[in-house]
C-alpha positions in Angstrom: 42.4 73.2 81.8 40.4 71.0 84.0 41.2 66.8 83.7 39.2 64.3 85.7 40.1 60.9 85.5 42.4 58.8 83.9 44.5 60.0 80.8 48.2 61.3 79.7 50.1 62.8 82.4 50.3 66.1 83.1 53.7 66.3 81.0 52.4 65.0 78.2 49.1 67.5 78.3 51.3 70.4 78.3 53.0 68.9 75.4 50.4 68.5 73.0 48.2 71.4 74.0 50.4 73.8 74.4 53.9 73.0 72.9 56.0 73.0 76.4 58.3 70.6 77.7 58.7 70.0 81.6 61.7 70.9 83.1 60.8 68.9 86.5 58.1 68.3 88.7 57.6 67.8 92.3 54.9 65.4 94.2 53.6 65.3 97.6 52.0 62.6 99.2 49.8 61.8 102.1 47.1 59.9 104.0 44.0 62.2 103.9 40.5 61.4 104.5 37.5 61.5 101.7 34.7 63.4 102.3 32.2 65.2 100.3 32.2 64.7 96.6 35.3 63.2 96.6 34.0 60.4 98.6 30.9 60.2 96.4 33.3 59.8 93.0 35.3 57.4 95.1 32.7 55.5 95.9 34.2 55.4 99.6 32.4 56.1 103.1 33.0 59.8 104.5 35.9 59.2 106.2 37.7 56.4 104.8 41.4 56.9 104.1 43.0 57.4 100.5 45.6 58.7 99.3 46.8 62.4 98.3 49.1 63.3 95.7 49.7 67.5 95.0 51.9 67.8 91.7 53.4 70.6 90.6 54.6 70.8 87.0 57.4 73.3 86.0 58.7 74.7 82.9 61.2 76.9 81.7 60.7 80.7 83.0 57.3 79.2 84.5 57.4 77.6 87.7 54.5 75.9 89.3 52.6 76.5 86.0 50.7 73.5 86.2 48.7 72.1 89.6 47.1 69.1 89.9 45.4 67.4 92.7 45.0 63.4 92.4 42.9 61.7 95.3 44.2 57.9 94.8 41.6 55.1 96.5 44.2 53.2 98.8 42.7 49.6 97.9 43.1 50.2 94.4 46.2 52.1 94.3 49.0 50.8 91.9 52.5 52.7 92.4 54.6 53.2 89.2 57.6 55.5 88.1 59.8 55.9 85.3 63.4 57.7 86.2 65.2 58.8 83.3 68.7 60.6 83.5 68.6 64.2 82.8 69.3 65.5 79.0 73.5 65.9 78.6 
């Protein structure tokens, strides 16, 4: 399945489409540089800096069964988490 844009996360996707529950996730993040169509949807100058997230979403008996690729402008970007202790 194939999400542009703003929306649920990932987690919650999986959740109502499909039924699963994430067991974790892990992110990556670095300074990259826009160019073709991703600069276009950006609305940023070949070239310019943003930033790049690669998640990987896992579940039980499927690991790295859900990819996504987020390309974050840099002047725009808002950092947020929630950390919740893990189930007893």
């Amino acid at each position: 399945m194939r999400r542009d844009g703003p929306g649920r996360s990932l987690s919650q996707l999986a959740r109502d489409h499909y039924r699963l529950r994430a067991d974790s996730t892990n992110q990556s993040f670095r300074v990259a540089e826009a160019a073709g169509d991703v600069a276009t949807r950006l609305e940023l100058a070949p070239g310019s800096a943003l930033l790049l997230v690669k998640r990987r979403v896992h579940f039980a008996g499927a690991r790295d069964a859900v990819f996504a690729e987020l390309h974050c402008r840099t002047d725009r970007l808002v950092f947020s988490q929630t950390l919740e202790a893990p189930a007893p």
